[in-house]
C-alpha positions in Angstrom: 11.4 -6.1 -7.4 10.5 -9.2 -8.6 13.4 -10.7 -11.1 15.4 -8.4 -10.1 19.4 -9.6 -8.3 19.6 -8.6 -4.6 22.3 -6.1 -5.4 20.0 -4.1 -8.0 16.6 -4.5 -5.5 19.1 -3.1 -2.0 20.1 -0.2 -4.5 16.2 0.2 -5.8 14.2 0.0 -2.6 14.9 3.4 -1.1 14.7 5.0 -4.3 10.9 4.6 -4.3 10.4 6.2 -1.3 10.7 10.0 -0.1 9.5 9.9 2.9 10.7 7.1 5.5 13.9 6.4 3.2 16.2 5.3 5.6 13.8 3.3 7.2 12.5 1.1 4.0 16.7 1.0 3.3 17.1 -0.9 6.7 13.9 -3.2 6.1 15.3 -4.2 2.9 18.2 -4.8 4.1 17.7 -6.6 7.0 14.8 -8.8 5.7 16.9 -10.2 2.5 19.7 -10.9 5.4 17.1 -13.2 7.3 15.9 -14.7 3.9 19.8 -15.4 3.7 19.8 -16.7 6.7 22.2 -14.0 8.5 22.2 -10.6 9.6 22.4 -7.3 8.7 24.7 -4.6 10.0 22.2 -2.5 12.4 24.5 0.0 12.8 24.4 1.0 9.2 20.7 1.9 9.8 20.1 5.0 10.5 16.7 5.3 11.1 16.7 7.1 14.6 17.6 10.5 13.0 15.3 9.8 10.1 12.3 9.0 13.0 13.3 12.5 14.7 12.7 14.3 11.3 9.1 13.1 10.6 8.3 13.2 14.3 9.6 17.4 14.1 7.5 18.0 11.1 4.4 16.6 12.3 4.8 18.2 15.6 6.2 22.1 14.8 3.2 23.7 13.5 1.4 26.4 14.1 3.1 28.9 16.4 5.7 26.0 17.0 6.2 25.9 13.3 9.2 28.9 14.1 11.7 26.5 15.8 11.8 23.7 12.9 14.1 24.6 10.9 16.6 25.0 14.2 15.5 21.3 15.6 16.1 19.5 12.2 19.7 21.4 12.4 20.2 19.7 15.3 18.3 16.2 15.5 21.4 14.3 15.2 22.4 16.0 18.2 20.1 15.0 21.0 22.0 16.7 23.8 21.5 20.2 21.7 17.7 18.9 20.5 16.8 18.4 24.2 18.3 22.0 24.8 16.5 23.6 22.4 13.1 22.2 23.4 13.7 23.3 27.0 14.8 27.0 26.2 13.3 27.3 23.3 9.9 25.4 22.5 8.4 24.0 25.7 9.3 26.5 28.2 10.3 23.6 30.8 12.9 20.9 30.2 11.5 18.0 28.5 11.8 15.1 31.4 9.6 17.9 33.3 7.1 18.2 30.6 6.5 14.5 30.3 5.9 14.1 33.9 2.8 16.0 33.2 0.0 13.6 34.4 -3.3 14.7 32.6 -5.4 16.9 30.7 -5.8 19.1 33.5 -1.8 19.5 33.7 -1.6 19.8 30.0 -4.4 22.6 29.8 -2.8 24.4 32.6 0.7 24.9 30.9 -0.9 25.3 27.3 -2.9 28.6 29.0 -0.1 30.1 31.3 2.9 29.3 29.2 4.0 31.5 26.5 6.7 29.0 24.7 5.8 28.5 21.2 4.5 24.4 22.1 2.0 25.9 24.6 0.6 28.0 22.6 0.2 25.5 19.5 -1.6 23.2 22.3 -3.8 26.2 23.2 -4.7 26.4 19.7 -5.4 22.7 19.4 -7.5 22.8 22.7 -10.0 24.9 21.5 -10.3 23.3 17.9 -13.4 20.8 17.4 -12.9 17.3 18.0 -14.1 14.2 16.4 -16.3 11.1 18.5 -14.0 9.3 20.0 -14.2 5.7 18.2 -12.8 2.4 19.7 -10.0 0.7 17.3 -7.3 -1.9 18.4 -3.9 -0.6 19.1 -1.2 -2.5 17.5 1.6 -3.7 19.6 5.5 -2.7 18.5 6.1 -6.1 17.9 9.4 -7.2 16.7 9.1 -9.8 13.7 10.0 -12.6 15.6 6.7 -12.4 17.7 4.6 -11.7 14.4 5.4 -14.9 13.2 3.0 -16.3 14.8 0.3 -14.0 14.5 0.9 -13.9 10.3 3.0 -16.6 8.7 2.8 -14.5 5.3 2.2 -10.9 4.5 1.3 -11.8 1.2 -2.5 -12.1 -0.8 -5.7 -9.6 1.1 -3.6 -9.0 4.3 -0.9 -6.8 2.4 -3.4 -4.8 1.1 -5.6 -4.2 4.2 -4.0 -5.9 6.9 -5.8 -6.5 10.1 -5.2 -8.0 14.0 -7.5 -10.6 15.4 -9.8 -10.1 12.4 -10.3 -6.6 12.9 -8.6 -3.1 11.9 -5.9 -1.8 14.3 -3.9 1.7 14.5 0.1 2.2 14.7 2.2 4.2 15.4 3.0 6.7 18.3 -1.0 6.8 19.8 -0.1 2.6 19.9 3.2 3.4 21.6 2.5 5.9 23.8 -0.9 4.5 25.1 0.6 3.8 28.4 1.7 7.8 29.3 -0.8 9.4 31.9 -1.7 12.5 29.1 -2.3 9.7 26.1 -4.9 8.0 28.5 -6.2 11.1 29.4 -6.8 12.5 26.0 -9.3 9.7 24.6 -12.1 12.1 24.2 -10.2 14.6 22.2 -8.6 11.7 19.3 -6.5 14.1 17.2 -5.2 16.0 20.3 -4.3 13.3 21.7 -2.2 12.1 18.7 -0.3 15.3 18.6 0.2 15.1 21.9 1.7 10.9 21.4 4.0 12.5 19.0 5.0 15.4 21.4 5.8 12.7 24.0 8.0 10.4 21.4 10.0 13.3 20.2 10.5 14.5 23.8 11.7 10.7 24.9 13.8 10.2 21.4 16.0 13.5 22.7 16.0 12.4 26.4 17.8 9.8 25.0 14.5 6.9 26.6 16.4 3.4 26.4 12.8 1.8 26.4 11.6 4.4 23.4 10.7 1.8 20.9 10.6 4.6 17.8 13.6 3.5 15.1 13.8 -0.2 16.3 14.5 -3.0 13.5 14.4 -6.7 13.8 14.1 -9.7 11.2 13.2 -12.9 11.7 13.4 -16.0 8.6 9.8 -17.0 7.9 10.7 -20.3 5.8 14.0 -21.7 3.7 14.4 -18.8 1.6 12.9 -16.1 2.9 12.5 -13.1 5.5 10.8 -10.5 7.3 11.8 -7.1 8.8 10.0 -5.0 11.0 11.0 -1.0 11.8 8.9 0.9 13.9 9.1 4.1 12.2 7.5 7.5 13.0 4.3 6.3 11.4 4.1 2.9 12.9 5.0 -0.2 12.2 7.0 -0.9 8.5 6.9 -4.5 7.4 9.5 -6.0 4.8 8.8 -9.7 4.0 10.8 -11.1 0.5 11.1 -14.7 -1.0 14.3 -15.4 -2.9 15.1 -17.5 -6.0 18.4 -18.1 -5.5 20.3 -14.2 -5.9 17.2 -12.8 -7.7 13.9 -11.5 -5.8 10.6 -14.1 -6.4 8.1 -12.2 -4.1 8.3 -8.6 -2.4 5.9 -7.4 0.1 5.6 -4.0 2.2 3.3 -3.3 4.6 3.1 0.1 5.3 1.6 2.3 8.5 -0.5 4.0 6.3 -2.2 0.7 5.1 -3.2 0.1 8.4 -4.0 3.5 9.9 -6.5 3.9 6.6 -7.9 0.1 6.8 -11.6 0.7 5.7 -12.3 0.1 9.2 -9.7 2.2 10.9 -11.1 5.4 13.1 -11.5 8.1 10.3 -15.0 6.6 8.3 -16.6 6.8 12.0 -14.6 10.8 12.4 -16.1 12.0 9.6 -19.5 10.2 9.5 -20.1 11.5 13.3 -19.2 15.4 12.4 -21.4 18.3 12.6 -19.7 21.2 9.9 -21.9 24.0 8.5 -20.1 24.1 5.2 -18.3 22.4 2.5 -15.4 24.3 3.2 -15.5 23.5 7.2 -16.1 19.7 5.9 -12.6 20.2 4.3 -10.9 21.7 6.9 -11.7 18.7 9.5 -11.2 16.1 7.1 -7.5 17.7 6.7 -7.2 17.6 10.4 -8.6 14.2 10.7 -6.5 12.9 8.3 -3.1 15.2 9.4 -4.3 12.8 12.9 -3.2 9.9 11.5 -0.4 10.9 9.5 -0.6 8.8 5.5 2.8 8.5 3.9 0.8 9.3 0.5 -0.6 12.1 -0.8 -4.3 13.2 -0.3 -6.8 14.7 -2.0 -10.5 16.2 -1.3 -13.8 16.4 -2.9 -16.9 17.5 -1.9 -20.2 16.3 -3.2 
């Protein structure tokens, strides 16, 4: 983006991305506005629908996989969305399945439930799991408060950005840590992120005022330049741009991915810690593993 006008990078930015488009529109957007010293038009964003979308696809799989292409018909629709899940995927209205208040609650509707949810839970329950492995969860901060904690995005931390000197994971297991079944969960890791996803979606259709998921915010970091912060499906997006004038002089975006693969994010200490018989099992959990903390870029395997 560098050299380029505002008008040209605004038009460029989404272009670059297929996944989280809306999302990296609205932190461009909003980001050059605070380098401008104004504000952007939130309600041109967007991103809520976009959030719902990644959030569907992560969670429909398996036997659940049967009722996606029906909720992506209708995530703009959260009324119809949180009719579908009741009658059609979780066998229970959603504000009922979130009041579910452990592992022993979860088990019991994955094993007596026959709605296409329960059973991809069942199938999750009896998969292997990984050690369970301590790293920081990161706050959804809006940019205002990050100010503080990084005055620039720029140099190392862009690259493999870290809190308090140490890696930290985003995104819904970060949101979500406070729910009963999230808590519960710490010994099974990828479970329990399937299951922080479950709870978003379910809260993003019950219409949750204090569901963080799709929230932007900007904040001016200096005379001339801004940062914008969107908590997408992922985690947290950071913008942060430097103008000359109308032409971009420094563009930096910190993605979820960057932090939920810092070198010393949970999946090293996964992998390193599991017992597999085969290369080809050694695949299969690394998919899984990796599927846990959901990258924004393609992956690929080898085994030597």
């Amino acid at each position: 983006m560098c050299g380029r006008d505002i008008a040209t990078a605004l038009t460029l930015i989404p272009l670059l991305y297929a996944i989280c488009t809306r999302a990296q529109a609205a932190a461009a957007r909003h980001a050059i506005a605070a380098a401008q010293g104004s504000h952007a038009d939130a309600a041109a964003d967007g991103v809520d629908e976009e959030v719902a979308r990644e959030l569907l696809f992560a969670v429909l799989t398996g036997s659940a996989q049967s009722g996606l292409r029906a909720a992506l018909a209708c995530r703009g629709d959260r009324t119809a969305l949180r009719a579908l899940f009741a009658t059609a995927l979780l066998g229970m209205p959603p504000a009922q399945w979130l009041k579910l208040d452990g592992a022993a609650a979860l088990g019991h509707w994955a094993h007596t439930s026959r709605a296409p949810l329960a059973l991809e839970a069942a199938r999750r329950l009896a998969q292997m799991e990984p050690q369970t492995t301590y790293v920081a969860l990161l706050p959804p901060w809006d940019a205002e408060e990050t100010l503080s904690l990084w005055p620039r995005l720029t140099g190392p931390f862009s690259a493999a950005p870290d809190w308090r000197g140490a890696a930290a994971e985003t995104g819904p297991r970060a949101r979500q840590n406070g729910h009963p079944l999230t808590r519960d969960l710490e010994s099974r890791p990828i479970l329990q992120r399937w299951i922080a996803r479950l709870i978003e979606l379910l809260r993003y259709a019950c219409a949750d005022p204090e569901l963080s998921v799709g929230r932007v915010s900007a904040a001016t970091t200096a005379r001339g330049a801004g940062r914008a912060i969107v908590e997408v499906a992922r985690g947290t997006l950071m913008h942060e741009v430097r103008l000359d004038g109308n032409r971009i002089a420094e563009y930096v975006v910190v993605a979820p991915t960057e932090w939920n693969f810092h070198p010393g994010c949970a999946l090293p200490r996964w992998l390193q810690s599991a017992p597999v018989a085969s290369a080809y099992d050694a695949v299969e959990f690394a998919r899984r593993c990796v599927a846990a903390l959901d990258p924004c870029v393609e992956c690929r395997w080898s085994i030597r």
